[in-house]
N, C-alpha and C positions, 0 to 999 in steps of 0.2 A: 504494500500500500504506500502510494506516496499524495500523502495530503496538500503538503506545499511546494505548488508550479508558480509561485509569484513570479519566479525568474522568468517564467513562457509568456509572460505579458508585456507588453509595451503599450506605446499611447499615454493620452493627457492622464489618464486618471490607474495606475498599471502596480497601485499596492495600497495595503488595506487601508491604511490612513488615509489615500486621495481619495477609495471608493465612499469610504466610509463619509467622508467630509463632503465629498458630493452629493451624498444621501442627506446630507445635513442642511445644504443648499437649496436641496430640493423640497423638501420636508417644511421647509423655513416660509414656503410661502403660502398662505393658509388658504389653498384654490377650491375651498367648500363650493361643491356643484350648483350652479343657478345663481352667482353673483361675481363681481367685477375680478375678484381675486383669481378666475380662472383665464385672464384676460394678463394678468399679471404674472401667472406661470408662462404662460405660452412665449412671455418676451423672456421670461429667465431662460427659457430652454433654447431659444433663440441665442440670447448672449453665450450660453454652453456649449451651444454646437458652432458657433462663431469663434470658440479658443483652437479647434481643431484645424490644424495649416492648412491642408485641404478645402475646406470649407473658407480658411482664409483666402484663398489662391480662387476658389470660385463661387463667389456670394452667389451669383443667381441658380444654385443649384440647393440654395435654402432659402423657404419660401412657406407661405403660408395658406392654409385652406380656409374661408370664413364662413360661417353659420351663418345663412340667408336669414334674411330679417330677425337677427337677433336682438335680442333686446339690450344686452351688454358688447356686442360686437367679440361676441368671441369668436377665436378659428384656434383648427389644427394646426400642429408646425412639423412642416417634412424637410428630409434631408436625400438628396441624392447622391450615393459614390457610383462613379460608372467606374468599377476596377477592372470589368470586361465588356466591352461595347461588342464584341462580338456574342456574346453566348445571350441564348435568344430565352433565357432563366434570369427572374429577379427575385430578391429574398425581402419582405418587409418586416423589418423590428416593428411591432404593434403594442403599444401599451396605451393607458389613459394617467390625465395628469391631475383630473376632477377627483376631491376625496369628498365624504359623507359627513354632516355634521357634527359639533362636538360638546350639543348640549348636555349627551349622558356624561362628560369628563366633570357634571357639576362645579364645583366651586376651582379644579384646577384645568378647566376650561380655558385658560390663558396661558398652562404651560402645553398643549396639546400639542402644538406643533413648533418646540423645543425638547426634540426627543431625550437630551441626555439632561438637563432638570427635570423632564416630567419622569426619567426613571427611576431618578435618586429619589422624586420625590414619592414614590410609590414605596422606598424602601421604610416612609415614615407612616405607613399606613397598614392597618389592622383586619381589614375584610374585603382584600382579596380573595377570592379562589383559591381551592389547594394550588390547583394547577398552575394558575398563575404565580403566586407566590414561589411555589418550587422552583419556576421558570424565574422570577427574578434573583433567586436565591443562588444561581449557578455564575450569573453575572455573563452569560453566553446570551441573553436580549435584550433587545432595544425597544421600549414603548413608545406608541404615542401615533398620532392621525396621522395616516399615509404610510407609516413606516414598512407596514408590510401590504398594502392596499391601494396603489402599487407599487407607490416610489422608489422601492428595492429594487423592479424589474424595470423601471425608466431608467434607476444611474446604473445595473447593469449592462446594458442596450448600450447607454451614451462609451462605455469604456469600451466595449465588445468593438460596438464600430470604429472606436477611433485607433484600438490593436491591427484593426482590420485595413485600416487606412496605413497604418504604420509598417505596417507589414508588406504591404503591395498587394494583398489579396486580390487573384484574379477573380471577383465575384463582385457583380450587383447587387450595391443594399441600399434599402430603404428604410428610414427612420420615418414614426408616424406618431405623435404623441398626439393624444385626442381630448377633449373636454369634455363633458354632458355625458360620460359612461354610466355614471351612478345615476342616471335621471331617466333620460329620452334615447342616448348616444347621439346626439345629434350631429356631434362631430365629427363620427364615425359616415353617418348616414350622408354628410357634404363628401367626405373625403373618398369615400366611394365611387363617385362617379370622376372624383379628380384619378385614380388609380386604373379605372376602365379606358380612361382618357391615354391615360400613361402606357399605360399596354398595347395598348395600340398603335399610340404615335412609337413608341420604339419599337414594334413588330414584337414585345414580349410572346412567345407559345406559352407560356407559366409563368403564375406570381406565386410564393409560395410564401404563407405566414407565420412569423415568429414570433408567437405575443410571449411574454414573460409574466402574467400574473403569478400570485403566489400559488404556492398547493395548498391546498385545503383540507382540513380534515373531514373524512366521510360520514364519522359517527362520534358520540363522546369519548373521548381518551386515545383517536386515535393519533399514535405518530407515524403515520407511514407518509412518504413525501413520493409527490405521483409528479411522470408528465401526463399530460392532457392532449387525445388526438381529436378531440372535438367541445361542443358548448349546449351545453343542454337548451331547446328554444320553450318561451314563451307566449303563451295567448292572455290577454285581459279580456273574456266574455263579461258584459252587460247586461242584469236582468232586470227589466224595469216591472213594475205590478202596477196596473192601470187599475184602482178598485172602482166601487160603486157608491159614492157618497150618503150618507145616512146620519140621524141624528143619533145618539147614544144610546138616548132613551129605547130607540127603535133597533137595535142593531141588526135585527133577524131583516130589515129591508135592505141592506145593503152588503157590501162585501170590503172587508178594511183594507188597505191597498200592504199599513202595514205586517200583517195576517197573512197576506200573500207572499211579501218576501221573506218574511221568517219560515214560511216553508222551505221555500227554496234553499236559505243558508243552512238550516239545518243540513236540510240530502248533500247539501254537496260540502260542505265543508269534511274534510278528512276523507271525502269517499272515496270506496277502491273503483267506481269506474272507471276510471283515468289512470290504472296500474299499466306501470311498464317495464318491462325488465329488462338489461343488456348486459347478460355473463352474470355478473355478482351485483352490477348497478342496477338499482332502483330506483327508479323518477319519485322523487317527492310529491304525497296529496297535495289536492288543493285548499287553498283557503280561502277566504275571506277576508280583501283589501279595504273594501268602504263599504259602507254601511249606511244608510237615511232614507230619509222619507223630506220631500218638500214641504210638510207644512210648517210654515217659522210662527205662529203665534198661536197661544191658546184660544180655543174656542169647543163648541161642543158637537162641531161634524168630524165625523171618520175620518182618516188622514184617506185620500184620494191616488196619490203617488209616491210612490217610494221604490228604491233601487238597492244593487248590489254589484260592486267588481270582484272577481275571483280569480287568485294568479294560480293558472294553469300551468305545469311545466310540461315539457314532451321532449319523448325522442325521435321515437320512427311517425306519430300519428300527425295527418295533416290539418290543417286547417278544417276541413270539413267534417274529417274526424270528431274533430275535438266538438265539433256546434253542433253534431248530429246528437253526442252524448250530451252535452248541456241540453239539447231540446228533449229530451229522455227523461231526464228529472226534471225540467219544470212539465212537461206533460203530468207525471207521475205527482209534483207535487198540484198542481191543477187539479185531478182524480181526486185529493185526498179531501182536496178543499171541498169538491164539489160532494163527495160520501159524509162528508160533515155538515155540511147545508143542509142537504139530505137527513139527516138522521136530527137534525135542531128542527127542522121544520115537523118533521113527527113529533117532536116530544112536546113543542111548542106549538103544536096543531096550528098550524099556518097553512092554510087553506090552498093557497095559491102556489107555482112552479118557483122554486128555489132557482136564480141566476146563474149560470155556468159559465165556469171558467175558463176561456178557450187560451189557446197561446198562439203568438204570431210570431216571424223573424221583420226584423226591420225592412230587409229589401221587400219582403211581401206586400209591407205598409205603405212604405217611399211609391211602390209599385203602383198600387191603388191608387196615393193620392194624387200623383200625378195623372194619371189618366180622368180621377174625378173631375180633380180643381184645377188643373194643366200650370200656366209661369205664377197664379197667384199663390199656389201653395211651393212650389220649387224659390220660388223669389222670399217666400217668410222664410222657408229653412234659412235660405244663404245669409238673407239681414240681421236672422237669430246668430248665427257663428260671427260676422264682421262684431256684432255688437261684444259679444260674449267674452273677444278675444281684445277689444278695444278696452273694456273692463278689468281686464287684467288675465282671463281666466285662460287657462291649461285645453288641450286636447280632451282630454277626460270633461273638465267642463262642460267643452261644446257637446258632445256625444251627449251626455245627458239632458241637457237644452235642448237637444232636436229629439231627442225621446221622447219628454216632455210635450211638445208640439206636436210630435206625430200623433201620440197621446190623447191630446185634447181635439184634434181632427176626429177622431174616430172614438170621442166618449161614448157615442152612441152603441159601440161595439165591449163597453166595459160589463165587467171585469174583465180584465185578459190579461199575460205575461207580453213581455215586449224581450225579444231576445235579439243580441248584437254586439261589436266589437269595438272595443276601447284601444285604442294607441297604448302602449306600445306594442309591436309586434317582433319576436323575434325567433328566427326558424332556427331548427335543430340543426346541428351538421356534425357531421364527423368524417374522418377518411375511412374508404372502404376496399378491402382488400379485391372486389370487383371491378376496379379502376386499375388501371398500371401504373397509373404515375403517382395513385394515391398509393398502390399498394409496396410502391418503390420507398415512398417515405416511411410507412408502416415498419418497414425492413430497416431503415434507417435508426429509428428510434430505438429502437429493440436492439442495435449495433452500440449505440448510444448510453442505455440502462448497461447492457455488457463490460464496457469501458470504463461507466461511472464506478460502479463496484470492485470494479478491479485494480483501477488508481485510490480512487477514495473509500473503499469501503461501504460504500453506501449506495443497501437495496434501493432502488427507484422502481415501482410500481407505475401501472399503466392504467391510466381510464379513457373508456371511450368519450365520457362527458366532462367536460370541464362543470361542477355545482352549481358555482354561481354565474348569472347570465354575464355577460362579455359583448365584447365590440366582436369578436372571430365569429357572432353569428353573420354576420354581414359580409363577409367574406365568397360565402359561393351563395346558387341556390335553385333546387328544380327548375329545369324549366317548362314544367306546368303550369298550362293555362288555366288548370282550373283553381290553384291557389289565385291565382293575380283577381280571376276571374267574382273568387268568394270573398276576399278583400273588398274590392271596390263595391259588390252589394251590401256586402254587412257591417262594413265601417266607416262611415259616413264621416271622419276628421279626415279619411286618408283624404290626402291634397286638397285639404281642406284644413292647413294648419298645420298638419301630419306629410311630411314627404320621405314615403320609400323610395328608392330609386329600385324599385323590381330589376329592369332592364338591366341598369350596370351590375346590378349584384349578379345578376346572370350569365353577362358578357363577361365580367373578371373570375368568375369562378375561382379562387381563391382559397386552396385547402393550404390549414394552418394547422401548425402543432404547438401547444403550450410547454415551454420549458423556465422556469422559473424560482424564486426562492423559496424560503419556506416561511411558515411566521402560522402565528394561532391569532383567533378574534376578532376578522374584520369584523368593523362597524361598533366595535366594541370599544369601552374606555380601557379594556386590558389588549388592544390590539399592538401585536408585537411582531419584532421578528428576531429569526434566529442568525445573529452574529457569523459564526465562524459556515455555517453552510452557503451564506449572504457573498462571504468574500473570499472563501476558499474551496467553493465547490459550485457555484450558477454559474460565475463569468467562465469557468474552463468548460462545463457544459455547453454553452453556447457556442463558446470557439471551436470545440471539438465539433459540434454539429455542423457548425457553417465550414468549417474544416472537409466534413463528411457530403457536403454540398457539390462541395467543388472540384471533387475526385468523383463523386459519381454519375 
C-alpha cells in the first residue's frame, strides 16, 4: 500500500496544505442557493481558475454560462483545456458551487462557513451524535457548510485540472461549476444547451462526465465510500382536491376538499407502489413535500381546495409510469371517499345521491377548457403565471394557481382530484453495460476500484445510483417522444417559467461517473468531511481515471 503520491502531483494547488486552503477559499464564501452570494462564488472561481498559466495564456477559453432571466444574475463558470484538438472525446469536471442553508447551525450560524473555528468550536459542545463526536474526536474532519457538499469535489477538480495542465495531458477537459443545484439546477439546465453547442461546434463523438460529489452513506452507520455510475431521477406529482362547499352545520351536503387530500397523503406517503430495486439499491418511498388547502381566513364553509406535492424518486420507471400509479391511488383514495359518503348517508338517512368523486389529469382539463372557452380561458391561465411570477412566486407557485383556475372552470364538475406535475423534473440515468461506450466506462471504473485498493487500501464500492438528486441527471436522456410528449400535457410551468432543454439533453447525451470524496451529513449542522481520504486518496482517483481516459 502506498498512501502518499503527493510527489505524483503538480499544478497550482499539488499538497495538502494548498488543497486544503483552497477548500478554505472556497468554503469562505457563503453561496446559500437563491441569493446574490452564488453570484459571488462564481467570480471566486473565476479569479481561481484565472491563477492557472494556461488559463492565463488564454482568457477566452474561461467564460461564463448565465441563468436567463434571473433574478440575481447568476451563471455557471466553464473552463476549456484543449490538450488534444484532435481526439474527437471531451471529459467534463461537473460539480455545483450553490450550498443549502444554515439556519439549523442555530446560534453558531456565523461560524458555518469558517470551517476550522466552526470545528474547534464543536469541540466545546455536549450533544452531538455519537457518530459525530467520534468523528470529531479522531481530528481526521472538517465541519461546516459546503465542506463536504461539494466544495471538496470543486477544489478537487480545480487541482486535478490544473496537474493536468501541468503535465501536458493529451486530453480534453472541461471545468463546469454550476449554481441552483440545491434548488431548481438551473444552472445546470442553461449550461446544457451551452455543452450540446460545444459538441458540436468541435465535432465532439462523446462528452463524458466527471462530477465529484461526495459519497454518501446508504443507510445508518454506514462507512462504505462508493463511486457513482449514475443519479437517481425525480418527479414532483401535484394533487389538487376540488371539494364541494358546505356549511359545517350541514357537512353531509358537501365534500371537504380538505378530507380529500388527507386521503390521498395518507396512501401514498411511505407507499410501496413506487418500489424499485437495482442489485442491492432500493429507491426511497415517497413522501410528502407540501401540504395546504387555500383557505386563508376563518369562517364557517368547508375548505373548497387544497393540495399536495410528493417527491417521487425512480430509476428505470418513466414519466408515465410514475402518473399512471399516482392516478391508482387517488382513484382508490376517490373509492374510499365515495364508500364513506355512502355509508354517512345511510346512517344519517339522507335521502338523496351522495356526490362522487371523480379524478381528472390536468391535460384532460386544459383539454376541455380550451375547446369550451377557446383564447378567453388559454389567455387567464397565461395572465394567472405573468402575475404569479411578477409577485414573486416559484414554478410550484404557478402550477398551483393554474390548478386553482382550472378548478374553479369546472366547479360544476366538483368534487374531483386534479392530478399533475410540478417542476422540478429530473430523469434517472445510469450507464448501461448494453451500450459500448457506456459499457467501456463500466470496465473503466471497476479498473479504477482495483487500483484504488491496491495503492490505498481502500475498498471503493459501486452504485448504480448516485442518492441524492445531482446536476449528472441532465447529462443524457431517452429519446422518447413520449416523455417530452407527457411533460408538456401535464406540466403546465414547463416553459412557462420552467425551461428543460429536452432536445440538448438528448443531443449531448452525456454518460457520467461520480468519483469523489467522502464526508457524512449533508444538509446537516454536523456536515463534515473526511480529511486524509479528501487529500490523499480523491485527487489521485481522479488522475488515475483521467489517466485511464487517455490510454483507452
Amino acid at each position: 500500500m502506498n498512501r502518499n503520491m503527493k510527489g505524483n502531483m503538480k499544478g497550482n494547488w499539488n499538497s495538502t496544505e494548498k488543497l486544503i486552503h483552497l477548500l478554505g477559499e472556497l468554503t469562505a464564501v457563503e453561496s446559500v442557493v437563491g441569493t446574490s452570494k452564488e453570484v459571488e462564488m462564481g467570480e471566486k472561481i473565476e479569479e481561481l481558475v484565472n491563477q492557472i498559466e494556461y488559463f492565463k495564456a488564454h482568457p477566452e477559453a474561461v467564460c461564463r454560462i448565465p441563468i436567463k432571466d434571473d433574478h440575481w444574475n447568476r451563471f455557471s463558470v466553464t473552463a476549456v483545456y484543449e490538450g488534444n484538438p484532435n481526439d474527437s472525446s471531451a471529459y467534463v469536471l461537473l460539480s455545483h458551487f450553490d450550498v443549502v442553508g444554515v439556519d439549523d447551525f442555530g446560534q453558531y450560524k456565523d461560524l458555518a462557513f469558517n470551517h476550522h473555528r466552526y470545528t474547534k468550536q464543536l469541540e466545546q459542545l455536549e450533544d452531538l451524535s455519537e457518530d459525530a463526536a467520534t468523528d470529531l474526536a479522531t481530528g481526521e474532519w472538517l465541519f461546516g457548510r459546503g465542506v463536504m457538499d461539494m466544495k471538496a469535489g470543486l477544489a478537487v477538480q480545480l487541482a486535478v485540472m490544473s496537474d493536468a495542465i501541468e503535465n501536458r495531458k493529451p486530453i480534453n477537459l472541461i471545468l463546469l461549476a454550476t449554481p441552483d443545484e440545491e434548488r431548481n439546477s438551473e444552472g445546470m439546465l442553461a449550461a446544457v444547451e451551452w455543452l450540446a453547442e460545444l459538441k458540436q461546434t468541435k465535432g465532439y463523438d462523446q462528452m463524458v462526465g466527471i462530477c465529484s460529489e461526495p459519497s454518501f452513506t446508504s443507510f445508518p452507520g454506514d462507512q462504505s465510500k462508493y463511486v457513482y455510475t449514475g443519479s437517481v431521477g425525480k418527479m414532483l406529482p401535484l394533487v389538487c382536491a376540488v371539494g364541494l362547499e358546505t356549511h359545517v352545520g350541514e357537512p353531509l351536503a358537501g365534500v371537504n376538499a380538505s378530507w380529500m387530500i388527507s386521503e390521498v397523503v395518507s396512501e401514498m406517503e411511505l407507499s410501496d407502489r413506487f418500489y424499485e430495486q437495482s442489485g442491492e439499491e432500493i429507491v426511497p418511498p415517497p413522501t410528502v413535500l407540501r401540504l395546504a388547502d387555500l383557505k386563508y381566513e376563518y369562517n364557517v364553509q368547508t375548505p373548497t381546495f387544497a393540495y399536495a406535492t410528493f417527491n417521487i424518486l425512480t430509476y428505470t420507471k418513466t414519466v408515465q409510469d410514475v402518473l399512471n400509479e399516482v392516478n391508482e391511488v387517488v382513484s382508490e383514495s376517490a373509492n374510499k371517499i365515495n364508500q364513506r359518503l355512502s355509508g354517512r348517508y345511510q346512517t344519517y338517512k339522507v335521502k338523496r345521491q351522495h356526490p362522487a368523486v371523480s379524478v381528472y389529469t390536468y391535460g384532460e382539463l386544459k383539454e376541455r377548457g380550451t375547446a369550451l372557452y377557446g383564447e378567453s380561458f388559454t389567455g387567464q391561465l397565461e395572465s394567472i403565471s405573468k402575475r404569479v411570477y411578477q409577485n414573486g412566486g416559484d414554478t410550484r407557485d404557478v402550477t398551483i394557481a393554474l390548478a386553482k383556475e382550472v378548478g374553479d372552470y369546472f366547479v360544476d364538475l366538483a368534487p374531483f382530484y386534479l392530478v399533475m406535475l410540478a417542476p422540478p423534473f429530473y430523469p434517472s440515468v445510469r450507464l448501461e453495460e448494453k451500450n459500448a461506450d457506456e459499457a467501456a466506462l463500466l470496465y473503466e471504473v471497476g479498473e479504477l476500484q482495483k487500483w484504488t485498493e491496491e495503492t490505498f487500501g481502500e475498498n471503493i464500492s459501486r452504485m448504480h445510483y448516485f442518492p441524492g438528486l445531482s446536476d449528472v441527471s441532465y447529462g443524457k436522456m431517452d429519446k422518447d417522444l413520449k416523455v417530452k410528449q407527457t411533460l408538456e400535457r401535464e406540466m403546465p410551468a414547463l416553459s412557462n417559467g420552467y425551461d428543460l432543454p429536452i432536445t440538448a439533453i438528448q443531443s449531448l447525451q452525456m454518460a457520467t461517473v461520480n468519483i469523489g470524496p467522502y464526508g457524512k451529513d449533508a444538509h446537516k449542522r454536523t456536515e463534515r468531511l473526511h480529511l486524509p481520504f479528501f487529500t490523499d486518496v480523491t485527487p489521485y482517483m481522479l488522475m488515475r481515471f483521467i489517466d485511464q481516459m487517455i490510454k483507452k
